[in-house]
C-alpha positions in Angstrom: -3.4 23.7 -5.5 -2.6 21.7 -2.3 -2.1 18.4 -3.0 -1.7 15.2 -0.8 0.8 12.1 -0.4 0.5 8.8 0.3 3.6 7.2 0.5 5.9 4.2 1.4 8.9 3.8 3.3 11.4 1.5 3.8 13.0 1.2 6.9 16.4 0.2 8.3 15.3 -3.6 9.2 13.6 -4.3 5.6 10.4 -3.5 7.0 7.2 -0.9 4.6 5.6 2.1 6.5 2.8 4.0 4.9 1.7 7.1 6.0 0.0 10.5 4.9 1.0 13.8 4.5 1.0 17.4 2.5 4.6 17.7 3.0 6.5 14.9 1.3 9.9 16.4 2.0 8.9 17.5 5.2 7.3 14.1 6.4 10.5 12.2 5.3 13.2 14.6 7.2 11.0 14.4 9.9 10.8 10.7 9.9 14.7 10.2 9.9 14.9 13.0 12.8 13.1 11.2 15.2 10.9 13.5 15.7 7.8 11.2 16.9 9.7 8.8 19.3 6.3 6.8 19.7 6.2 6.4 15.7 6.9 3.0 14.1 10.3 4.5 12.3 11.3 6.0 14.9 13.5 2.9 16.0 13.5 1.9 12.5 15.7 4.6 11.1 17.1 5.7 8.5 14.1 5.4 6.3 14.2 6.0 2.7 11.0 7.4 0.3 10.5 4.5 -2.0 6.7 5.3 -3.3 4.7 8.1 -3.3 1.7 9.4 -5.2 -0.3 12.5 -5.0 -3.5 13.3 -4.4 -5.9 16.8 -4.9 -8.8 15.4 -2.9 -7.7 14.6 0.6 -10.3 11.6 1.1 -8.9 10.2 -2.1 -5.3 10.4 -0.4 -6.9 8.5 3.2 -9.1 6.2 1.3 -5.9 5.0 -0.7 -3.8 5.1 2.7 -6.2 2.7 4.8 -6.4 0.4 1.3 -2.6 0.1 1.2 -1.9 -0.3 4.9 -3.8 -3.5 4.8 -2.0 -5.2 1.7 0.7 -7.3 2.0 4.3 -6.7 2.0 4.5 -8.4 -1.7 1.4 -6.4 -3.2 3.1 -3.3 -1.8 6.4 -4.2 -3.4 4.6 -4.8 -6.4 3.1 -1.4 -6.2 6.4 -0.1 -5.1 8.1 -2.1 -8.3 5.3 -0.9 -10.4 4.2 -4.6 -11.5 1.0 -3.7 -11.5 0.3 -7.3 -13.5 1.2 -9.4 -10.4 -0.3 -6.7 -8.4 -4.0 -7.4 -10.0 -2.6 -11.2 -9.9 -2.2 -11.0 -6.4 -5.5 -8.9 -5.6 -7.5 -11.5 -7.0 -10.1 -13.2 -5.0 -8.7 -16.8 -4.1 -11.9 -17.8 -1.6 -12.8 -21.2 -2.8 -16.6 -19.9 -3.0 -15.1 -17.5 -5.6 -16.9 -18.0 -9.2 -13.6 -18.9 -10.3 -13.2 -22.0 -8.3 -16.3 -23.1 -7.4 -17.1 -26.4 -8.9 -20.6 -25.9 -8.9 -21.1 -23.1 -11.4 -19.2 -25.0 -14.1 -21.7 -27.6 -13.2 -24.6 -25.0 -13.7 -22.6 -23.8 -16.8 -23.2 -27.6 -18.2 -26.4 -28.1 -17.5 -27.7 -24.7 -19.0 
């Protein structure tokens, strides 16, 4: 069974890199080589492997990537940290037309 990573690495200046791969081990020697000069660790270096999870269904694996890429640095340190309670605490919707804190539905709630 072949089976997909998405991981997380932290680079030399503090910074996360996500990427993709079928070769974990691989993908992280590769990384500290150099071996892309145009890559985003490549002046970032040494990386180290912090998170990874695997994946059987390869869309699964690039769904996950592009939904982690866009997160911030402290909901991928939660994920990293596995706090996965401040994780849904910090995936919450905080929009103020969000049912949570808009005024007006406890006012619809009242007058129901």
């Amino acid at each position: 069974m072949k089976f997909y990573y998405v991981y997380i690495l932290k680079c030399k200046d503090d910074s996360l890199y996500v990427g993709i791969t079928s070769d974990i081990e691989r993908r992280v020697i590769e990384h500290n080589a150099g071996k892309y000069p145009e890559a985003y660790s490549h002046s970032r270096r040494p990386v180290t492997l912090v998170f990874y999870q695997d994946f059987t269904d390869p869309n699964q694996a690039i769904a996950f990537e592009k939904k982690i890429k866009k997160w911030s640095r402290e909901k991928k340190q939660c994920l990293i940290d596995e706090n996965f309670d401040k994780l849904q605490d910090l995936s919450e919707c905080r929009n103020a037309t969000h049912y949570k804190y808009n005024l007006n539905n406890d006012l619809d709630l009242e007058q129901e």
